[in-house]
ZAMARGU-4260 file (C-alpha; in steps of 0.2 Angstrom, whole numbers, plus 5000, padded with zeros to 4 digits):
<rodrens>
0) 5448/5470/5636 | 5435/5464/5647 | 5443/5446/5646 | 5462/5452/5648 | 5455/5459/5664
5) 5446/5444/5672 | 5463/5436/5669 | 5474/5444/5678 | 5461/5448/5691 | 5460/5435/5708
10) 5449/5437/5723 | 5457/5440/5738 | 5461/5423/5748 | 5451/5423/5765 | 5469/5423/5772
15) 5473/5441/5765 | 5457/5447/5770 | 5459/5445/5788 | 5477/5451/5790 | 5470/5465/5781
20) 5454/5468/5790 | 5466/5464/5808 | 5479/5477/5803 | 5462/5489/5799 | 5458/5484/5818
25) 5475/5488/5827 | 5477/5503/5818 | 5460/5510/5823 | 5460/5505/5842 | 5478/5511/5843
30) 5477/5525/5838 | 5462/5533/5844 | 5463/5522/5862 | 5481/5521/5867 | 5491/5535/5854
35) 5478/5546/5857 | 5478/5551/5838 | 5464/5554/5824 | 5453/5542/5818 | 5456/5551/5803
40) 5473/5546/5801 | 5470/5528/5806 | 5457/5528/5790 | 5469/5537/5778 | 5485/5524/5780
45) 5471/5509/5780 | 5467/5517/5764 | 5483/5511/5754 | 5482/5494/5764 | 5467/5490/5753
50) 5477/5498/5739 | 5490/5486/5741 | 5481/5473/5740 | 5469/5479/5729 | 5487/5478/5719
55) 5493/5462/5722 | 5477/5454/5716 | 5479/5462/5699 | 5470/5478/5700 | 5477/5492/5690
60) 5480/5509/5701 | 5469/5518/5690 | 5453/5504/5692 | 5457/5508/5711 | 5456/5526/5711
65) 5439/5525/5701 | 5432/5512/5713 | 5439/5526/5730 | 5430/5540/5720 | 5413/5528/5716
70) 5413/5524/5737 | 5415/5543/5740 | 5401/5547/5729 | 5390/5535/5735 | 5387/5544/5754
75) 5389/5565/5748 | 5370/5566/5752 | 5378/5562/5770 | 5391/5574/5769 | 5381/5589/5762
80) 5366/5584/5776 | 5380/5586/5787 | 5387/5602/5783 | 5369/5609/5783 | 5365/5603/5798
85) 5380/5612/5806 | 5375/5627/5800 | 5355/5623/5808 | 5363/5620/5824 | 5375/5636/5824
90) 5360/5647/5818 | 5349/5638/5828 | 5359/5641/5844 | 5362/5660/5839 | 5341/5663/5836
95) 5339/5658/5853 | 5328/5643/5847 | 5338/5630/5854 | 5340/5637/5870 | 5321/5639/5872
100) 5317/5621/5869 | 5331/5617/5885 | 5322/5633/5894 | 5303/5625/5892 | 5310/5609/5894
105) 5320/5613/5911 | 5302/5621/5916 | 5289/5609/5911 | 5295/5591/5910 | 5299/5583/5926
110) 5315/5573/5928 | 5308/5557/5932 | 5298/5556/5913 | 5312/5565/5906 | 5320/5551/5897
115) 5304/5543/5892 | 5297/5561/5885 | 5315/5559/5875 | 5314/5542/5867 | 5294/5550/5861
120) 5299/5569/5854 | 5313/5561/5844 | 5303/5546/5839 | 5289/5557/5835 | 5303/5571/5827
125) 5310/5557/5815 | 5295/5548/5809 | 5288/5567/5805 | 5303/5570/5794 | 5311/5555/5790
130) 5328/5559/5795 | 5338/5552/5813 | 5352/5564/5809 | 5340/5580/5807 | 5335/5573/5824
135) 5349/5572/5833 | 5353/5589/5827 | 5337/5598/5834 | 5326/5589/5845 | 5342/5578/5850
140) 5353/5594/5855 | 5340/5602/5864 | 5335/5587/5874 | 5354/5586/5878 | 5353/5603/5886
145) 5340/5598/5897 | 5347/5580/5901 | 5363/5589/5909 | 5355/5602/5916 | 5344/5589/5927
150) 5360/5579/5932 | 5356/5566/5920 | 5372/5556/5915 | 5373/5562/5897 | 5377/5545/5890
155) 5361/5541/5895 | 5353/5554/5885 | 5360/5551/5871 | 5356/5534/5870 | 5337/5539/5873
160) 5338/5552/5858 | 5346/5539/5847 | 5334/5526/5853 | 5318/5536/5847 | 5327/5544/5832
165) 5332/5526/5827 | 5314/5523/5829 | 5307/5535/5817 | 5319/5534/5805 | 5317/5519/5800
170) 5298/5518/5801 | 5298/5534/5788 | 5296/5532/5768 | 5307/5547/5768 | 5321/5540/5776
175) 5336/5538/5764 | 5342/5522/5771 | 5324/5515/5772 | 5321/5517/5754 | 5340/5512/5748
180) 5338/5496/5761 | 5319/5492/5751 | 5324/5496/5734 | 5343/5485/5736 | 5332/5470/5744
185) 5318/5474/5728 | 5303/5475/5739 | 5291/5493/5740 | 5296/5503/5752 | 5277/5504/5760
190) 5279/5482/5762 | 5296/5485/5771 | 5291/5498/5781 | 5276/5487/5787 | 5287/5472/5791
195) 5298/5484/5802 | 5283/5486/5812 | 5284/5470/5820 | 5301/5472/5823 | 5301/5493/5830
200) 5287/5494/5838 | 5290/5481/5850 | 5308/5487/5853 | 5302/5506/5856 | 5291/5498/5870
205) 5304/5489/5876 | 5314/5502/5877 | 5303/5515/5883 | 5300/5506/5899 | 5316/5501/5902
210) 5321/5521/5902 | 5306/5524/5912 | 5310/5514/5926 | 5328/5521/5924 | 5319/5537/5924
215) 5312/5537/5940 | 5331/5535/5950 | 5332/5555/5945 | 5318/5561/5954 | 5314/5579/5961
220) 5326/5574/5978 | 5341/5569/5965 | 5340/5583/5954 | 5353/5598/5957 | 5337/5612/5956
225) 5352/5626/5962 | 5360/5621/5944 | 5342/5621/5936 | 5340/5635/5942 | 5357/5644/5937
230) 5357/5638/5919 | 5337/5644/5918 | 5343/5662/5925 | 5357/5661/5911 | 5349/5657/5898
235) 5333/5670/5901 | 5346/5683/5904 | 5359/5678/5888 | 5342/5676/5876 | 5325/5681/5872
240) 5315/5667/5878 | 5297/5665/5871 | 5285/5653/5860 | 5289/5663/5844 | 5305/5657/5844
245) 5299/5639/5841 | 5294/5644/5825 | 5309/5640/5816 | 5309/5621/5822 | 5291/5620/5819
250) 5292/5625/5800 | 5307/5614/5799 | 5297/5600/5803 | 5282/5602/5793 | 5293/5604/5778
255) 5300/5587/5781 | 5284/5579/5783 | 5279/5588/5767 | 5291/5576/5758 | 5303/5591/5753
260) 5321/5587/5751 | 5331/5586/5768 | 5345/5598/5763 | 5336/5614/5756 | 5324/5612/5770
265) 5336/5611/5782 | 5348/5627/5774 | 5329/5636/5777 | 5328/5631/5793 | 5347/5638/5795
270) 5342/5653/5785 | 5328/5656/5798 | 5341/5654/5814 | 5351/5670/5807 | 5335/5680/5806
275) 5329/5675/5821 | 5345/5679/5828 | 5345/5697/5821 | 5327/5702/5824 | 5322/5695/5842
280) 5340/5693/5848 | 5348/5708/5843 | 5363/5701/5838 | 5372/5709/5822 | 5368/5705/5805
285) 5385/5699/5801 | 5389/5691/5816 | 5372/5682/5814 | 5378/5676/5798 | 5394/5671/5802
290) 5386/5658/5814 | 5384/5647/5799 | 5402/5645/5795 | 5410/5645/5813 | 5395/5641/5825
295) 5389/5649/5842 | 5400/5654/5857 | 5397/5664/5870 | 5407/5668/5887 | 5392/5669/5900
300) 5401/5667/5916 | 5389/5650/5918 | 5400/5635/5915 | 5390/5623/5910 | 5378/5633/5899
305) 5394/5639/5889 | 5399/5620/5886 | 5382/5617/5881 | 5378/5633/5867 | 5398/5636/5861
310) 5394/5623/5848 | 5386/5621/5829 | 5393/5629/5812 | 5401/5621/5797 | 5417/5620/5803
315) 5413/5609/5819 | 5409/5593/5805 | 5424/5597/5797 | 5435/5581/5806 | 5417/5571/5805
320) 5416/5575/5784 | 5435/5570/5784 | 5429/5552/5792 | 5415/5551/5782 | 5423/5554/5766
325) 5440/5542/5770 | 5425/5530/5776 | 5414/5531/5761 | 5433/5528/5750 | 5439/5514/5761
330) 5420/5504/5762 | 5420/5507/5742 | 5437/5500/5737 | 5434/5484/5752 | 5418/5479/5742
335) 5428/5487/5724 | 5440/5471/5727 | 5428/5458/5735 | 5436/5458/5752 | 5419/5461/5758
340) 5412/5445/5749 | 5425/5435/5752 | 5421/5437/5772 | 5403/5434/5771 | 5408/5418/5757
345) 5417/5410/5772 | 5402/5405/5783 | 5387/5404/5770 | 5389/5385/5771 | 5382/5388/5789
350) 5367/5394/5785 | 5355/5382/5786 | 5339/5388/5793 | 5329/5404/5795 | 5336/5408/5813
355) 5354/5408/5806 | 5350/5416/5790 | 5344/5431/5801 | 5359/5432/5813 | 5368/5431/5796
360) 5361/5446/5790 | 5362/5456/5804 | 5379/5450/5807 | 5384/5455/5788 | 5378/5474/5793
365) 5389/5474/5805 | 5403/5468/5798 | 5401/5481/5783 | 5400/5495/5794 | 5416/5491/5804
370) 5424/5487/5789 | 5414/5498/5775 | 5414/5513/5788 | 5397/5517/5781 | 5378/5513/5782
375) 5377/5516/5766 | 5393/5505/5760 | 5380/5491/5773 | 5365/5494/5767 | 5371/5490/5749
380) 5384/5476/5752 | 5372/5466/5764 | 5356/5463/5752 | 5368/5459/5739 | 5378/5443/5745
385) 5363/5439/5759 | 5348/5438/5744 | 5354/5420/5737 | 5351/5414/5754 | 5335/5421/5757
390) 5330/5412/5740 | 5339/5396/5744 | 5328/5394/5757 | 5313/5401/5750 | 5311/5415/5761
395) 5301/5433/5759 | 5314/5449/5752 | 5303/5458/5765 | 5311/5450/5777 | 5330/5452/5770
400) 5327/5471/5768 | 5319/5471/5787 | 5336/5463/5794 | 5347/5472/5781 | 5339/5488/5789
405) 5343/5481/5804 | 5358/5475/5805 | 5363/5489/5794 | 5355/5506/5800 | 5355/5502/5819
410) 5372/5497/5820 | 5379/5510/5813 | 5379/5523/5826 | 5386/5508/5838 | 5404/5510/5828
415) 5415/5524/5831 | 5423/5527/5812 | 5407/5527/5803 | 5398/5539/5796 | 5381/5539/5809
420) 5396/5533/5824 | 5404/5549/5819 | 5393/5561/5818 | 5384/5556/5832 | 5396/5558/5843
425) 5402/5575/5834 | 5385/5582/5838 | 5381/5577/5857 | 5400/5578/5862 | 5401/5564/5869
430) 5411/5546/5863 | 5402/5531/5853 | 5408/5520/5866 | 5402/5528/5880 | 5382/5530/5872
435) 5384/5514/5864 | 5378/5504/5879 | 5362/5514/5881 | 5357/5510/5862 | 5340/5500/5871
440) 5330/5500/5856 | 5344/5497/5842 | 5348/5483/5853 | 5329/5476/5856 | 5327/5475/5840
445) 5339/5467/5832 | 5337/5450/5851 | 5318/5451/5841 | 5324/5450/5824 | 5335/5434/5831
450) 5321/5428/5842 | 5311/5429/5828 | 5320/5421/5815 | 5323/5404/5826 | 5304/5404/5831
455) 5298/5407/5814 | 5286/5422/5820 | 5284/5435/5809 | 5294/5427/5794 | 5287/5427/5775
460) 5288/5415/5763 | 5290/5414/5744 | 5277/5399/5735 | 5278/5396/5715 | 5258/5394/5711
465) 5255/5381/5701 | 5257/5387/5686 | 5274/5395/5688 | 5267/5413/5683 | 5268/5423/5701
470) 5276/5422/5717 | 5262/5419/5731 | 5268/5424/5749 | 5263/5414/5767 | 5267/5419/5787
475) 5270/5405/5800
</rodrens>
């Protein structure tokens, strides 16, 4: 059976692929920038493109469902986190411990540190919990709240959340991605880590001056304090303002740090919102617990504080579960047919030195996520046609999961139809394209991981001993 198969079965020609991948393209951007329609449609008819071609190559219909459903079933950690992390925020929102973060930070951080004291309490949030999504999602929304209130484009606040929730995550043993980018690349997770060192650490820096100096253009004198002021008043007036209400966030974290799993700890942490909400906010019971489903809203006469707090519940990631999951089946059936490989096939031949080979690989990440529609789909498909060439020319797998992890994690937020692109922008409210150009540490690192790879610093090496019985390892 297995032989009748290989027979009828033909990779895609490089020619197919790109009218596929172009027809991909021009639905995406049409719709969503000129028709002003879903991206969830655009995802659903480029679906049965693949499966057309999937077709004409010799796959069965029935082989192509199997494959969608085996894509799907590869990223329904993301879409539970996500559903969970709805409810936190919704709860979160109700319990009054979201709008005491943006209270105390409207009071004690001054605008001109602001974005720096951003990229830090995310960094430091994410590396604690090993989670960018949790992030975003707590100290990421909070931080939001203040960054608007100050006047601060909020663009610009994203990209300084993302930038130090980026960070963290990737830096975090109990980060998904950084443990599926180790293990696909066959290193330990606690030797990739420690190569991403040399790579995150400099691009925090890098980036946390470059928001400083930012920073400092929104001083005391820029600031709207009459709007600061306003939205402190509403919020102190809508909400029973005080340190206990941090609680919630605080046993969140710990839980996280504790190496529990991310979406019990995080349903806690929404369980804790709707008591919070009923005993310090006096809100009802049932309307506390309805916040879970259908999120927070609230009509307080203050404009921008109602934009801020109506948001959160299981139902606002509903479009973003949609995405993902047409993602997830789309990145699963590109790879399903070799489409995928056939792309990266087409300029291996180019790969002839260590500086290549790393833009390669980071290239490769970002190819699967605007095709795959998934850090996952990347994180999976980039080890697995880039490892040859790491072994070719005798170079480290700690430096194939480190550029795997870069070209595949930090990107993802960059593209609007992926699943990190999606919910990003789901959760601040505002467009991919808009935060994208404020992404300073995803972008840092991945200039160093080039730099790096043409100046040799920081690149590992494999060594047969002498005798042929272990792999030694040198730095140059």
């Amino acid at each position: 059976m297995k032989e009748d198969k290989n027979k009828r079965i033909k990779k895609p020609s490089f020619i197919e692929v790109i009218i596929l991948l172009v027809l991909f393209l021009a639905i995406a951007f049409s719709f969503t920038a000129v028709f002003d329609l879903s991206i969830q449609l655009a995802l659903f008819i480029a679906l049965f493109l693949v499966i057309i071609l999937g077709l004409k190559v010799g796959y069965k219909y029935d082989e192509l469902q199997e494959a969608i459903k085996g894509g799907i079933s590869s990223g329904l950690d993301a879409v539970l986190i996500l559903i969970t992390v709805g409810a936190l925020i919704g709860t979160w929102i109700a319990g009054g411990i979201v709008p005491s973060i943006i209270y105390y930070g409207l009071e004690f951080i001054h605008p001109s540190i602001f974005l720096l004291a951003t990229v830090i309490l995310c960094a430091v949030t994410s590396l604690a919990t090993g989670t960018s999504w949790g992030t975003a999602g707590t100290a990421g929304v909070a931080m939001v709240g203040v960054g608007g209130a100050l006047g601060i484009p909020l663009p610009l606040v994203v990209g300084a959340v993302l930038s130090g929730a980026y960070f963290g995550d990737k830096l975090s043993p109990l980060s998904d991605s950084t443990v599926l980018a180790s293990s696909m690349s066959k290193v330990d997770v606690i030797e990739h880590v420690k190569s991403l060192l040399y790579v995150s650490v400099p691009a925090l820096v890098i980036s946390g001056l470059a928001f400083t100096i930012v920073g400092f253009t929104y001083a005391t004198d820029t600031v709207d304090l009459d709007r600061v002021e306003s939205t402190m008043a509403a919020i102190s007036s809508t909400f029973n303002i005080s340190w206990y209400m941090l609680i919630p966030a605080v046993v969140v974290i710990v839980l996280l740090a504790m190496k529990k799993p991310a979406i019990p700890t995080i349903a806690f942490g929404a369980l804790l919102g709707v008591i919070w909400a009923g005993v310090f906010q006096g809100t009802e019971w049932v309307s506390a617990l309805s916040t879970v489903y259908e999120g927070f809203t609230i009509q307080s006469g203050n404009e921008f504080m109602d934009e801020l707090l109506n948001r959160g519940g299981i139902t606002s990631m509903l479009g973003s579960i949609v995405v993902i999951i047409l993602g997830l089946a789309f990145g699963g059936l590109l790879n399903y047919i070799g489409a995928l490989q056939v792309l990266v096939d087409s300029f291996k031949s180019l790969i002839t030195n260590v500086g290549r080979l790393s833009v390669a690989t980071v290239g490769t990440g970002l190819l699967s996520n605007i095709f795959g529609c998934s850090m996952y789909v990347s994180l999976i498909m980039t080890p697995k046609v880039m490892e040859k060439n790491y072994d070719d020319l005798n170079v480290d797998r700690r430096v194939l999961s480190r550029n795997t992890e870069v070209g595949g994690t930090l990107t993802s937020g960059m593209v609007p139809w992926t699943d990190n692109g999606i919910f990003m922008a789901a959760m601040f409210g505002v467009p991919t394209l808009q935060y994208l150009p404020y992404m300073w540490m995803n972008f840092a690192a991945i200039i160093l991981v080039i730099i790096y790879g043409y100046t040799k610093k920081f690149i590992w090496y494999q060594e047969e001993a002498n005798d042929g019985s272990e792999i030694m390892t040198k730095s140059q």
